[in-house]
Residue, then its C-alpha position, 0 to 999 in steps of 0.5 A: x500500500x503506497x503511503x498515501x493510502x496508510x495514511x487514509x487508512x489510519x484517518x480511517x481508523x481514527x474517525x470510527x474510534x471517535x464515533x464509537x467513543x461519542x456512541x458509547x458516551x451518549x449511550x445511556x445504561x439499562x440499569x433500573x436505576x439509570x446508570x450510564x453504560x461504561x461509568x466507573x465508580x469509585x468508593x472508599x471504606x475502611x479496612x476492617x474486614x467488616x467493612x471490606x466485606x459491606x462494601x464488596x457485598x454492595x458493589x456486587x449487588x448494584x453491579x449486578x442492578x446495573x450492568x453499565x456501572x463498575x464500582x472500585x473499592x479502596x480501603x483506609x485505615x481505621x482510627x485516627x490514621x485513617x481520619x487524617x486521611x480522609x480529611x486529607x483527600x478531601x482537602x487535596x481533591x483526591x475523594x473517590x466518588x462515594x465515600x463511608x465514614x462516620x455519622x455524628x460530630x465526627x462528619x462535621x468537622x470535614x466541612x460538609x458543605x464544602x466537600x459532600x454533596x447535598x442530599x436533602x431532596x433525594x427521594x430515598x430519604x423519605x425512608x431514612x428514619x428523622x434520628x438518623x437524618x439528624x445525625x447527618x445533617x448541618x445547616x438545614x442539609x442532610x448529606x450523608x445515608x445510612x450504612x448498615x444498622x444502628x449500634x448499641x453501647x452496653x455490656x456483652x456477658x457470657x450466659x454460661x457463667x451467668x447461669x452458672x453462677x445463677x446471676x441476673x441481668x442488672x437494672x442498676x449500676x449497684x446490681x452490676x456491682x454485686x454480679x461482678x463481686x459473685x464474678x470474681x469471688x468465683x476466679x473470673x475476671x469480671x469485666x473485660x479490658x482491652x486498653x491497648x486499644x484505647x478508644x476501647x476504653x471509652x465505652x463505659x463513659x459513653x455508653x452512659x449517655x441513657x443515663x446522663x440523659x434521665x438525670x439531666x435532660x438538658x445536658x447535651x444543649x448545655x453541654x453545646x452551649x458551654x453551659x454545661x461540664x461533665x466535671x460540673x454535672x453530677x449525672x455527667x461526672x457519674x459516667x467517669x466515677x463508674x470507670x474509675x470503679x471498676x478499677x478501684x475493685x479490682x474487676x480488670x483483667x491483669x493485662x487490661x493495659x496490653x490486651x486487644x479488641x481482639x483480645x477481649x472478644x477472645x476472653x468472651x467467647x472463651x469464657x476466660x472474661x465474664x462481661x465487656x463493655x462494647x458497641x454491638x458492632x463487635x457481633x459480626x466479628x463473634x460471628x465470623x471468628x465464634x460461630x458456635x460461641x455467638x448465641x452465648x453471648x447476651x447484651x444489656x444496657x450500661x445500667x442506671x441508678x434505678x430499675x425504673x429507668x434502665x434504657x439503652x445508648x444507640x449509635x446510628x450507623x455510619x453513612x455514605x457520602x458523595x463526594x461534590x466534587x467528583x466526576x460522577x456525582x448524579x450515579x453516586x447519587x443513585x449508589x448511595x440511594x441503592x445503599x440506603x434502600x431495603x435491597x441495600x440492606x439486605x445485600x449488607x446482611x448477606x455478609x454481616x451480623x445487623x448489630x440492631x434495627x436498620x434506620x431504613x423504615x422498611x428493612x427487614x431483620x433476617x431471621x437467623x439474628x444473634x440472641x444479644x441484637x434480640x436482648x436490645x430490640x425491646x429497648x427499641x419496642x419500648x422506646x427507652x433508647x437515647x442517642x449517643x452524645x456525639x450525635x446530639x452535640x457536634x462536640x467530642x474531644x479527641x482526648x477522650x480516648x486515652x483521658x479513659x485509659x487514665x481514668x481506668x487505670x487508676x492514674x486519674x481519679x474521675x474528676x480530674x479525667x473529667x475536667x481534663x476532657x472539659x479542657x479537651x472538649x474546649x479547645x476543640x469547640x474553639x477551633x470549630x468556631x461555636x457560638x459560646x465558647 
């Protein structure tokens, strides 16, 4: 072929690539949910294996709702690494296209108007339970749907030692006591510490927001409003002095200070540790890594001062966010109103334990639920449940984590653990700029 005709050849070529490139790109995809045909979606997650396997379990689930869509799941660190990460892309605009983090105070920091696309009118949010909307929003604007189901704060217990020692479940702290008396008088460690793990410490006090609440209704607004401390409210301080008991009674394992999270489900399921003050989102690791041992283990709210008013502290999940500034934000959109559907939830429960009620209205519990998410539904049927602090004020210290290891070390007594997070909960106030502080 003489080059003249290569180079018509290669003309050639070239302009039926670039219509087939328009073709493809004004193609729209056959989804039910309108994804376009060819788009790429990218979503970051976590890295625990929970979470990887959520969002694998979602990707294939809308994939397969969406021929045309290809979702790309990166992962993170948890904990503050993995913080600073996300505060990091978002700042460099590097955010993948849908990305899960948490619900609560810990989502306004990252300036959501800014940085998340506003998700108030999206139809699917007729179906997301009003605690779980707050939980996201600022301003007026929701941003974020739910992940997955509610969590609880409380105490997980081996039955078998219960039943064994011939123990109740405790409606108040001083019954909570005489159990972990009985406990140790028998040669097992009453109650599970894992502070090697620091936020692991945490749980005691913040699981006590039921508490807090019943006591001072008021606190949470105060709190905001810095007219109110934990060092100076006697329902508040009672959540650190609770921590600094169980120390002060010895009711620790001996290696509380290097034990793991991983550690303390180990004991639990193993019966090596009777109790373990912990978020229900621990059940689908029993699960996974204690098949046989999961229906041994029940949960009960952090108790009060009185039986007549036990109730239960409640985590929303962590939500899903789109990222303003992507490249695809109307199919982040539609995989984010997917996540948040009762298909969306049932994808999730195919790979993980519900840790509680799902905030989707018409999602349904599987049947086959472990028996410690069934000991926290009656809270829920009888509304004696309480939103846990940091999804009713924007404020939560970053110091709390290791001021508990304190505390619950007995390097601190409690009001000075609390005083020291007042201080901590200031300065934090003072950089978001709120009104009071």
């Amino acid at each position: 072929m003489s080059k003249r005709g290569i180079r018509y050849m290669a003309s050639l070529i070239s302009l039926l690539m670039m219509t087939g490139m328009l073709a493809a790109c004004g193609n729209g995809g056959s989804g039910d949910t309108g994804g376009a045909s060819g788009t790429n979606l990218t979503l970051l997650t976590d890295n625990s294996q929970d979470a990887v396997n959520v969002a694998d379990a979602l990707k294939a689930a809308y994939e397969k709702k969406n021929p045309g869509v290809t979702v790309e799941v990166e992962t993170r660190p948890g904990g503050s690494e993995g913080d600073n990460l996300v505060k990091t892309r978002l700042a460099t605009g590097d955010m993948t296209d849908v990305f899960f983090y948490n619900s609560g105070s810990l989502m306004t920091v990252l300036s959501p108007e800014a940085n998340m696309e506003d998700l108030t009118g999206e139809a699917f949010q007729a179906n997301i339970s009003d605690d779980f909307k707050s939980t996201v929003s600022m301003n007026g604007k929701v941003y974020g749907a739910p992940v997955g189901a509610t969590m609880s704060g409380g105490w997980f217990y081996n039955k078998k030692i219960y039943k064994n020692l011939g123990l109740s479940v405790p409606k108040t702290w001083d019954e909570l006591m005489a159990n972990n008396e009985k406990i140790k008088a028998a040669g097992i460690t009453p109650v599970i510490g894992t502070m090697k793990d620091s936020w692991t410490a945490q749980v005691i006090l913040l699981a006590d927001q039921y508490n807090v609440a019943q006591a001072a209704p008021n606190f949470a607004k105060d709190f905001t409003a810095h007219q109110a401390t934990f060092a100076g409210t006697p329902a508040a301080l009672r959540s650190f002095e609770k921590l600094q008991q169980v120390f002060d009674k010895g009711y620790w394992n001996k290696d509380f200070l290097a034990a793991t999270y991983d550690n303390g489900i180990k004991m639990l399921a193993e019966g090596k540790g009777a109790q373990y003050p912990m978020l229900s989102f621990a059940l689908p690791v029993i699960q996974q890594n204690f098949p046989d041992q999961v229906d041994n283990i029940g949960f009960f709210a952090q108790p009060g001062d009185s039986a007549d008013k036990n109730g239960l502290t409640v985590w929303m999940p962590g939500a899903a966010y789109v990222y303003k500034n992507g490249s695809n934000v109307e199919e982040a959109k539609k995989f984010v109103a997917f996540i948040a559907s009762k298909e969306g939830a049932a994808a999730i429960a195919t790979v993980s334990t519900p840790t509680g009620p799902y905030p989707v209205k018409d999602a349904q519990m599987p049947g086959n639920i472990p028996s410690a998410v069934k000991d926290m539904l009656p809270y829920f049927d009888q509304n004696k449940t309480s939103l846990a602090l940091e999804f009713v004020s924007p404020i939560k210290g970053p110091g709390l984590p290791q001021i508990a290891v304190e505390v619950g070390a007995g390097i601190k007594k409690a009001p000075e653990g609390a005083a020291s997070y007042d201080q901590d909960v200031e300065k934090q106030a003072k950089q978001m700029g709120l009104e009071g502080w």
